[in-house]
N, C-alpha and C positions, 0 to 999 in steps of 0.2 A: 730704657731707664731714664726717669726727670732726672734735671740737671743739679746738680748739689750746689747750694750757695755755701760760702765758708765767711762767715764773720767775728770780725775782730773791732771790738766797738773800743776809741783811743783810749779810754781809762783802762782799760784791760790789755792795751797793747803795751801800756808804761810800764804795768804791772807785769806785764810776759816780760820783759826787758829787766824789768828790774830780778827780778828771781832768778833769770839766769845769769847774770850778774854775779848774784849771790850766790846761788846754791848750785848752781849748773844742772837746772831740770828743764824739760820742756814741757810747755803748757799752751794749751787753744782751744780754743773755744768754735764747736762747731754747731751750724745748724742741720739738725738730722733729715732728712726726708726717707734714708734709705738706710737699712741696716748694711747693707752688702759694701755699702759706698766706706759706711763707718766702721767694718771690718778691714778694709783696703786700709784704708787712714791707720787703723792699729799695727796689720802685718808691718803696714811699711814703715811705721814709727819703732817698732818691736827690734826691726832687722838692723835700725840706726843708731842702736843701743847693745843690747845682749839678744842671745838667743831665748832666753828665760827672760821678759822685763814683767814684772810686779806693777800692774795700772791701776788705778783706782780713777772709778765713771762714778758721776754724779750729773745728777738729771734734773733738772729743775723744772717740774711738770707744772704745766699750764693751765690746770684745772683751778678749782673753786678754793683746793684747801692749801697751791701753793707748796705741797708736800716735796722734801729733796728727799730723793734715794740717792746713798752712796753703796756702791758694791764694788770689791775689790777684784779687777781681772786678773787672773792668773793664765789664761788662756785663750785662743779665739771659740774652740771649742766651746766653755765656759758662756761667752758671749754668746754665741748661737743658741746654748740650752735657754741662757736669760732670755733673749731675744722673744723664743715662744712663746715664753711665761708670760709676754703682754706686761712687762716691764716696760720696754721701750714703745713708747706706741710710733702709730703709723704717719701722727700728727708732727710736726716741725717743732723738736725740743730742744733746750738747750744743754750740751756738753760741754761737759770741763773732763779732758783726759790729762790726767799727770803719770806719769811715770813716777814710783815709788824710788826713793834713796834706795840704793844698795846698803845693807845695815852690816857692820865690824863682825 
């Protein structure tokens, strides 16, 4: 398996900093090469949280038209069915996983 780079470019590391701060979520920004890499990333983010965490992926695809999908994870399962559906491609995208507020 290729090696996963993880980037955190400083304007967005202010802004990781700053939200947890404020709100207490966690947020990062990763680059994809591998779904399996980006499944680890969630279990292990999921388990540091609740056993149920609420994610919401957005993808900022690198094509012509620029297009963002936002889809809400409720599961890795979930992820894997999106995964095939040729949502995430196999090309190096960029991720923003947030962890959803738990709501009253």
């Amino acid at each position: 398996m290729e090696m996963m780079h993880v980037v955190l470019v400083p304007a967005l590391a202010r802004l990781v900093f700053q939200l947890q701060l404020l709100a207490m979520v966690t947020l990062f920004v990763v680059v994809m090469q591998d779904i399996l890499v980006l499944m680890e990333l969630i279990v292990r983010q999921a388990k540091l949280h609740a056993q149920h965490v609420l994610m919401i992926l957005i993808q900022v695809q690198q094509a012509k038209t620029n297009v963002i999908h936002v889809v809400t994870i409720r599961s890795v399962s979930q992820l894997v069915a999106i995964s095939q559906r040729t949502l995430l491609a196999p090309t190096p995208n960029a991720l923003l996983l947030v962890p959803a507020l738990h709501h009253p």
